[in-house]
N, C-alpha and C positions, 0 to 999 in steps of 0.2 A: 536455418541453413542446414543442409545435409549434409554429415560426415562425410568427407572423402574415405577412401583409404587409407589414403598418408595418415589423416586424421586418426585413426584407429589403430594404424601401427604405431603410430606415438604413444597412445594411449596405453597401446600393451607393451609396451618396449618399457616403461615409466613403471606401471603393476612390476614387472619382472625385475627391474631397478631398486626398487625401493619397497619391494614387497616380498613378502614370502608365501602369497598366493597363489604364484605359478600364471597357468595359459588361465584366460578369463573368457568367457562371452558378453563382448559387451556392443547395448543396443544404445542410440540415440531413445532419451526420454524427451528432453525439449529445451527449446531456450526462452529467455526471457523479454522484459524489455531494456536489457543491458547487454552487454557483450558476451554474457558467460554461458556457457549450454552445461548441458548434463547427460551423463551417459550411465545408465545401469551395465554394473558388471557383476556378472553372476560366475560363483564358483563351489564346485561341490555340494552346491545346494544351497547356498548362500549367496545373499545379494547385499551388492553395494554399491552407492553413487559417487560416482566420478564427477567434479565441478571441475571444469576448463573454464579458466577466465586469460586471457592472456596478458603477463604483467603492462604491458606497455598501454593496455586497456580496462584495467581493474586493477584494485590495490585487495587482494584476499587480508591484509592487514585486520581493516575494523571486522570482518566478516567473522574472523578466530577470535579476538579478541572479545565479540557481543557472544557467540555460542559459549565462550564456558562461561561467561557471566551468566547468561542466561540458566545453561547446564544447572550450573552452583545453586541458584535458586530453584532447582527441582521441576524445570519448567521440560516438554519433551521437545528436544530440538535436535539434529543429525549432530551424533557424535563427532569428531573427529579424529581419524585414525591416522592418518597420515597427512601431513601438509607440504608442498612445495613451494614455495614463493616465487623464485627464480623463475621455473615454469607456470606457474599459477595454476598447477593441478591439485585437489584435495581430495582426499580418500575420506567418504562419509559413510556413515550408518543411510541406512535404506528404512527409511519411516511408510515407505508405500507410496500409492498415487491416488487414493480416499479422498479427493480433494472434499472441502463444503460444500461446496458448489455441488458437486453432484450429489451430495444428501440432505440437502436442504427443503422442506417441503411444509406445507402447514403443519403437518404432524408431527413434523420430528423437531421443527425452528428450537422451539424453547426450551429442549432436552440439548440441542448443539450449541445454543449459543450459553447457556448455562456452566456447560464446561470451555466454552471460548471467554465469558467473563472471568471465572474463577482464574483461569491463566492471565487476564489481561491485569486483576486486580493485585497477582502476582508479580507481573512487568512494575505495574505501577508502586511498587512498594520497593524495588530495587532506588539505591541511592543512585540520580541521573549525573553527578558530578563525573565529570570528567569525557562525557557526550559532549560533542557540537551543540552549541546553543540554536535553538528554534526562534534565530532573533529577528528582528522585522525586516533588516534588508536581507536575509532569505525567504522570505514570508512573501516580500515583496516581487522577487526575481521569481519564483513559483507564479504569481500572478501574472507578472510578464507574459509568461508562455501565452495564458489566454490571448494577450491583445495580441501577441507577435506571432505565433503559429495558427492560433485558433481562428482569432478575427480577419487579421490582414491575409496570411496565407493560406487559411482550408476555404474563408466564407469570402476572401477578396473585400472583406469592406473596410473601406476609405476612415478613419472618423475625422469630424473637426477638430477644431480646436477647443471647442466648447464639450464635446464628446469626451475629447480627452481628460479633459479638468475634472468631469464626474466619475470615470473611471478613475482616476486616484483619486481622488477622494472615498469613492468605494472601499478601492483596497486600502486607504488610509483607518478607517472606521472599522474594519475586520481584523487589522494589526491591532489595532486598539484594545478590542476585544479579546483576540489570544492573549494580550499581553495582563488580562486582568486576572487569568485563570491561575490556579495552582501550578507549581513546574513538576512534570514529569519524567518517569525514562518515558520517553515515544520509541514503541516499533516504530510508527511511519507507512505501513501498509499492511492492516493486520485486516484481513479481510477473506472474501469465500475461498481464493485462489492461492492464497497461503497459508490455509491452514486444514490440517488435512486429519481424518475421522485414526487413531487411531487405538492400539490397547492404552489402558491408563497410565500414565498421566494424558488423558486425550485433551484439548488436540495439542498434533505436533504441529510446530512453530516453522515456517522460514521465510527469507528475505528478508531477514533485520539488519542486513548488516548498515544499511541508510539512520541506524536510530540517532535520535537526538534529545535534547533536553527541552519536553514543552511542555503545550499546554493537555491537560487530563482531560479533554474532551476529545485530542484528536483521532487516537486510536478508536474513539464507541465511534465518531462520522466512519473512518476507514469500515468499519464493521459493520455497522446498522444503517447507513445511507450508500450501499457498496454499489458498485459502478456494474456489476455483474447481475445483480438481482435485486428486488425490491420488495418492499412490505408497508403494507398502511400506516399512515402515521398512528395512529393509535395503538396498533399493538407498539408501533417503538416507542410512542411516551409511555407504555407501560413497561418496558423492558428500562428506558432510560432512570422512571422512577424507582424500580426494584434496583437497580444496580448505584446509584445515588443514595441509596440507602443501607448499602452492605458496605461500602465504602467507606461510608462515614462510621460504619459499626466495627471496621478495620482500621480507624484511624489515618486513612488514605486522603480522607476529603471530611471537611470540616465547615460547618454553619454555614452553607451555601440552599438557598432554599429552590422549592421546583424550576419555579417559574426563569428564574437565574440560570440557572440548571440547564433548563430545554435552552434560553438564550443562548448562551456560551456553545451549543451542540450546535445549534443553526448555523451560526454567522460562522462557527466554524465552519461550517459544512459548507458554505458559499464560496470560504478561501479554499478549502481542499479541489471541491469541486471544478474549479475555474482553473487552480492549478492540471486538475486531469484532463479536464476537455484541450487543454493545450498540448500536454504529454502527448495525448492520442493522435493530437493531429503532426506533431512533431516528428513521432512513431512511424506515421506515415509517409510524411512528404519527404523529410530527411532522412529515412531509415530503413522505407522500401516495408514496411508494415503495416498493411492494411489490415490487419485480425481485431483492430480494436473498435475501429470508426464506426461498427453496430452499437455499440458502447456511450457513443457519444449524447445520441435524445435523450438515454435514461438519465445520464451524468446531469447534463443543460435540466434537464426537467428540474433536478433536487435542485439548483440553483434559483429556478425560477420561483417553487414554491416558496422556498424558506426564505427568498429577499423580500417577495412579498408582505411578511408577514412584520416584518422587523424596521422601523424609523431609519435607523444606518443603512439601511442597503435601499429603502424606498427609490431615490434617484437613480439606484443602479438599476434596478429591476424595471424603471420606466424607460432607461436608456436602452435596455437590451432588448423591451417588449416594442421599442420603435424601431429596431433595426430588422426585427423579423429574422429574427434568428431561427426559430421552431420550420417559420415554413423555407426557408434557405435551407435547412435540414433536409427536408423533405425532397428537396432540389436535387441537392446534392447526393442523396441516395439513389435517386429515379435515374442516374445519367449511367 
């Protein structure tokens, strides 16, 4: 959404309120797939971000509360200089706009994701108590999305009742599955689009304020199976084996062997996945955001491969390879 004016007089009426700042310039950076936008305010040569979230629409609560947690453990995440609640404006450090995304390449992957493990193994070492639990009737309502946004309203399809019963059972068998894993702090979306190239401690961190207490695979799916960009399975089982292994050398993770290992990444990767292909289509139909729905084939592809390959997800991967989903895709782009 584009600031209005008004938008911007608020904005510097607030700096001048609560700052000793003075007159700012400040630009629209971008919003998310929440309510909250962001506005770079530059002064004196200095820059800083402005997060509007509007209270009635966002709680900035867990948001303050995960950054100094985060901070505390030495992780690079936007300071925070000022917070308003009332208003839900927050005065942040400016970490840049370096996203991964746009420095990610075969040459550089294993030098960026290197310093994205070392932060994640960092996350993972924080005590999750006191996070939302990552427990299965949320696990379960994330999969929802799939059948309720993705299947019935982006692709219009009907299922039986027979359909149905495989579909939970699906997502029954991948609850299962999170639930065997170690419990961790979870970001929840640590990925090419949130984490952005910068001086050391690289990278900076955000949009954690969603974290929760799960399972220690989900952050590597969010990372290594990301909805934005893709890589051969094999360089990932080489990245998933090196990083399973410095874990366990950090006392993070313990007597879990590869094979287990790559399991527990997949089947999660099935629930994240089915949860985004729903987000995306939700994003759209509900929210008037179409910027993701390119997003969508690579998403569905990771799901198709890795059910594949796994006994629990077999019935779901023959249910989804009979509905023709790949080429309803397909369809549904050409129009």
């Amino acid at each position: 959404m584009t600031p209005t004016r008004d938008d911007l007089a608020r904005l510097q009426g607030w700096l001048r309120q609560h700052t000793d700042l003075g007159e700012a310039r400040i630009n629209a950076v971008s919003g998310d797939a929440s309510f909250r936008r962001y506005f770079r305010a530059s002064v004196n040569g200095r820059s800083y971000i402005l997060m509007d979230a509007p209270p009635e629409r966002e709680d900035c609560g867990p948001f303050i509360r995960i950054t100094r947690t985060l901070e505390a453990a030495g992780l690079q995440v936007p300071h925070i200089h000022q917070a308003d609640l009332d208003q839900g404006i927050l005065l942040l450090s400016d970490l840049g706009d370096e996203l991964y995304l746009r420095h990610l390449s075969a040459q550089r992957a294993d030098a960026l994701y290197a310093d994205a493990f070392s932060s994640l193994r960092r996350i993972q070492g924080i005590d999750p108590s006191g996070l939302p639990p990552y427990d299965s009737s949320l696990l379960r309502r994330e999969m929802d999305l799939f059948r309720d946004w993705f299947l019935a309203r982006h692709l219009d399809i009907t299922l039986t009742e027979a359909d149905q019963e495989i579909l939970a059972r699906g997502f029954d068998a991948l609850i299962q599955v999170a639930g065997e894993q170690p419990v961790v702090f979870v970001h929840r979306d640590y990925h090419s689009r949130n984490l952005l190239v910068t001086p050391a401690p690289s990278p900076g961190i955000l949009d954690y304020q969603d974290a929760v207490a799960g399972p220690i695979t989900y952050d590597l799916v969010s990372l290594l199976r990301d909805a934005y960009i893709a890589w051969p399975r094999q360089q990932v089982l080489g990245w998933l084996r090196r990083y399973r292994e410095r874990a366990e050398a950090e006392g993070i993770l313990g007597g879990v062997d590869q094979a287990t290992w790559v399991r527990w990444f997949e089947l999660m990767g099935v629930q994240r996945q089915l949860k985004v292909c729903g987000i995306f289509a939700r994003l759209y139909h509900r929210d008037d955001k179409p910027g993701y729905l390119g997003d969508i084939p690579r998403t569905f592809g990771y799901i198709m491969d890795a059910a594949a390959r796994h006994s629990e997800t077999a019935a779901l991967h023959a249910l989804l390879r009979g509905l023709r989903i790949e080429q309803r895709l397909l369809s549904t782009a050409s129009r």
